[in-house]
C-alpha positions as CSV (number, residue, x, y, z in Angstrom):
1,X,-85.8,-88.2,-195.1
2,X,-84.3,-86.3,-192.2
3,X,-81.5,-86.7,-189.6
4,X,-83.1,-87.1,-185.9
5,X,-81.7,-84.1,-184.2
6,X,-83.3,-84.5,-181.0
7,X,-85.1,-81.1,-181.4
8,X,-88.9,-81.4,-181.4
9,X,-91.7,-79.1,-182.7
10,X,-95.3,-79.9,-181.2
11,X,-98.4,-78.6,-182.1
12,X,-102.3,-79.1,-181.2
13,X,-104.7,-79.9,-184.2
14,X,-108.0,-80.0,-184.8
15,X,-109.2,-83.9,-185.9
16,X,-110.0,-82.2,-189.2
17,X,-106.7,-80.9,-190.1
18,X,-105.0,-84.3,-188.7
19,X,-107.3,-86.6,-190.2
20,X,-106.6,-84.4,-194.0
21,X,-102.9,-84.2,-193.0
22,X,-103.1,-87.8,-192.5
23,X,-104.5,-88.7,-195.7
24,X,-102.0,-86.8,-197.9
25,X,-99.2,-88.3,-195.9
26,X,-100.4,-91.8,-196.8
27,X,-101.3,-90.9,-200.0
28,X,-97.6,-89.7,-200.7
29,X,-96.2,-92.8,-198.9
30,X,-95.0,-91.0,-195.8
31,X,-95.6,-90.6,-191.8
32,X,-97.3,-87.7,-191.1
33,X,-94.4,-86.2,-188.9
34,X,-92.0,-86.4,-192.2
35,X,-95.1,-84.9,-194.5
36,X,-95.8,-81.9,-192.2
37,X,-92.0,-81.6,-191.9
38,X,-91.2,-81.3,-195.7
39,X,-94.8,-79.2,-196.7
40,X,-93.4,-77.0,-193.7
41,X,-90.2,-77.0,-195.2
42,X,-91.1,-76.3,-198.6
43,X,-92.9,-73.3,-197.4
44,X,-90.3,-71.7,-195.6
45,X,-87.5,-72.2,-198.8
46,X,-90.5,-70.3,-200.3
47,X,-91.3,-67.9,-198.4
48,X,-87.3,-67.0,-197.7
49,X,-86.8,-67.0,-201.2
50,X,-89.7,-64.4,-201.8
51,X,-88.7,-62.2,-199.0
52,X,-85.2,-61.8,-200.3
53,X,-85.9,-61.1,-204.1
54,X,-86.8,-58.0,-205.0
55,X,-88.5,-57.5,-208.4
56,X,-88.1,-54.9,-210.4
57,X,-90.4,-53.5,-213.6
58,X,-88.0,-53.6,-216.8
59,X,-88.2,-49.5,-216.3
60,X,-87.0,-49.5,-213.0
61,X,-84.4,-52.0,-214.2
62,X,-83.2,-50.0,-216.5
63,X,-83.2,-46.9,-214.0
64,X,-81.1,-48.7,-212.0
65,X,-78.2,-50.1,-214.6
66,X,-78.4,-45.9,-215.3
67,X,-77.8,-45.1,-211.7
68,X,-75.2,-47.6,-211.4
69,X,-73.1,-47.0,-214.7
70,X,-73.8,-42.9,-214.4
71,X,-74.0,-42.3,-210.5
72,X,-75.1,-38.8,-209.4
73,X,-72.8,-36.6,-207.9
74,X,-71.6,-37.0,-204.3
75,X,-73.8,-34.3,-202.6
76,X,-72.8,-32.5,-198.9
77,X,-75.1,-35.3,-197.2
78,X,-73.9,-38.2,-199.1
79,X,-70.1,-36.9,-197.9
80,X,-71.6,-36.3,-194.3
81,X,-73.0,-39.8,-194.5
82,X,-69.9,-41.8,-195.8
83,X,-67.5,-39.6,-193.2
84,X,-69.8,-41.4,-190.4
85,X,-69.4,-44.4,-192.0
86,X,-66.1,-44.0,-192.0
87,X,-65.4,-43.3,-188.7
88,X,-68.0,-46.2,-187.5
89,X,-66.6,-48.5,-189.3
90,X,-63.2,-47.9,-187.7
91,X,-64.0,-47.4,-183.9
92,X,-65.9,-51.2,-184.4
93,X,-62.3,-52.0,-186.0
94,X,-59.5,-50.0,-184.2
95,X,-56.5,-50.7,-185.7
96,X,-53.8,-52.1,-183.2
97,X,-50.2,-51.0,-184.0
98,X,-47.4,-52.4,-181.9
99,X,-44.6,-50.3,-180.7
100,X,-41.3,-50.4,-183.0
């Protein structure tokens, strides 16, 4: 199922949880280290996928395509913003010219 990577994950249990963790693992034909590994694995891909989806009403939807195709004007702020931008973005990348 997995590649043994050396890394190890422990955890204490009640008997409860490892005798039900137990059972499904036999009932799906695997150890219980490879069922709690793929349940816990399937539940991450989950909750990663939730957390970077954003859903929006067919309203705001629209709103947005709106926004995008028909974008306010550039306010004073918005020009005071992107100027910082601007300037950040080139002190993190200084350009290095060599001499001619």
């Amino acid at each position: 199922m997995l590649a043994h990577t050396g890394k190890r994950l422990t955890t204490r249990i009640t008997d409860h949880v490892q005798d039900k963790l137990q059972m499904a693992a036999d009932l799906v034909g695997a150890t219980m280290n490879q069922f709690v590994v793929q349940a816990a694995l399937e539940k991450a891909d989950k909750v990663i996928e939730s957390e970077s989806t954003i859903l929006l009403t067919r309203r705001e939807s629209l709103r947005l395509l709106e926004l995008i195709e028909n974008p306010p004007p550039r306010n004073e702020k918005f020009l005071q913003a992107m100027s910082r931008y601007q300037k950040m973005k080139n002190d993190d990348h200084p350009t290095t010219e060599q001499p001619a």
